[in-house]
C-alpha positions as CSV (number, residue, x, y, z in Angstrom):
1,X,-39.4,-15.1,-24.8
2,X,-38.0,-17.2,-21.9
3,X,-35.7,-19.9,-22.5
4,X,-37.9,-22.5,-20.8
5,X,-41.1,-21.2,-22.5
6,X,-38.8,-21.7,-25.7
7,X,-37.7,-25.2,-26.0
8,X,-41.5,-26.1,-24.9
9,X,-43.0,-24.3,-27.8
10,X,-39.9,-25.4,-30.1
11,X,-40.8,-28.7,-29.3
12,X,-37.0,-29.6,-27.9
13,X,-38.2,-30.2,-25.2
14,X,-41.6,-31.8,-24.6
15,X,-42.9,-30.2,-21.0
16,X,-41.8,-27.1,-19.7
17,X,-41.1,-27.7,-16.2
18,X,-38.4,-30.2,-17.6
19,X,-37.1,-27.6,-19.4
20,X,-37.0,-25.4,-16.1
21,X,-35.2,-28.6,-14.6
22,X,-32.6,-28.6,-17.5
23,X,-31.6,-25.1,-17.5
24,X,-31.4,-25.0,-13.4
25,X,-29.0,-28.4,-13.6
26,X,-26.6,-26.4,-16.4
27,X,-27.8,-28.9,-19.3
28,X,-28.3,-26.0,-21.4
29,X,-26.5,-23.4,-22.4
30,X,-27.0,-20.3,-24.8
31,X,-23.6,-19.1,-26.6
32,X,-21.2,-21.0,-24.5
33,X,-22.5,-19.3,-21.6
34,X,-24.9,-21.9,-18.6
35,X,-28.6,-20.1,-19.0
36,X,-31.4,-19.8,-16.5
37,X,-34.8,-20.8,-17.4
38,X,-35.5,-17.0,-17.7
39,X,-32.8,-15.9,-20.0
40,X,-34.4,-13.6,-23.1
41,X,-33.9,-16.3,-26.3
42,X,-33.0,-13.9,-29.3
43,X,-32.7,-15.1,-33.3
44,X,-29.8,-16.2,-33.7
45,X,-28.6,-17.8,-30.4
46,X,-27.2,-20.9,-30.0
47,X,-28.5,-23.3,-27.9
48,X,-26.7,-26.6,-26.1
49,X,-29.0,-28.9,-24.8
50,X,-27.4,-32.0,-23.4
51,X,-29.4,-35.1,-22.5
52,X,-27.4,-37.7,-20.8
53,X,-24.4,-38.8,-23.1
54,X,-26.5,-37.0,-26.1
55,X,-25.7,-33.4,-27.4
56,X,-28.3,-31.0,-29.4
57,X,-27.0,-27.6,-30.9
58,X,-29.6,-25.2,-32.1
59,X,-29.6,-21.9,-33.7
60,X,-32.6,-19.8,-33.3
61,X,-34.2,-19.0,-36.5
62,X,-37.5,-17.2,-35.0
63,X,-39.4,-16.6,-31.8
64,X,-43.3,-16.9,-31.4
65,X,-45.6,-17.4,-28.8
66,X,-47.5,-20.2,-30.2
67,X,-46.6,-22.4,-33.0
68,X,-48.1,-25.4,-34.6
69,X,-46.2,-29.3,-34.2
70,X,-45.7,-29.1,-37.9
71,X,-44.3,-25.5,-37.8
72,X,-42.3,-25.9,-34.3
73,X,-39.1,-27.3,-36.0
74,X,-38.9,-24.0,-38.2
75,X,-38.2,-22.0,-34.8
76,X,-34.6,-23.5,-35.0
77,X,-31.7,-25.1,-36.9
78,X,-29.9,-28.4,-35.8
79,X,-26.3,-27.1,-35.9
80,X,-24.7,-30.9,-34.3
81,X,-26.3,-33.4,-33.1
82,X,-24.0,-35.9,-31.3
């Protein structure tokens, strides 16, 4: 599954064209590494999200198409939140 696609149906992020617009400014990054919107998320990558001073680490648990908004936050784990 895309990246972009990801944090939209994780629920990280809430729209994803804003996610498109995160991952093209480098305010994500998967395993150390700045991702593209397009990058292949696989179970057990870790995401960096930064949202202005704030900091979200994630590790993927599972990948799905569609998820329900009591079920999204079991697609990940909050490694550090600063």
């Amino acid at each position: 599954m895309r990246l972009d696609k990801f944090l939209k149906v994780s629920r990280i992020i809430k729209r994803r064209t804003v996610a498109n617009d995160a991952c093209d400014a480098d305010h994500v990054t998967v395993n150390g590494r700045p991702a593209k919107a397009s990058y292949d998320v696989k179970v057990g990558d870790l995401l960096t999200i930064t949202f202005g001073q704030r900091t979200l680490s994630v590790r993927v648990l599972s990948v799905k198409e569609f998820t329900s908004k009591a079920d999204a936050s079991e697609l990940y784990e909050v490694v550090k939140s600063e």
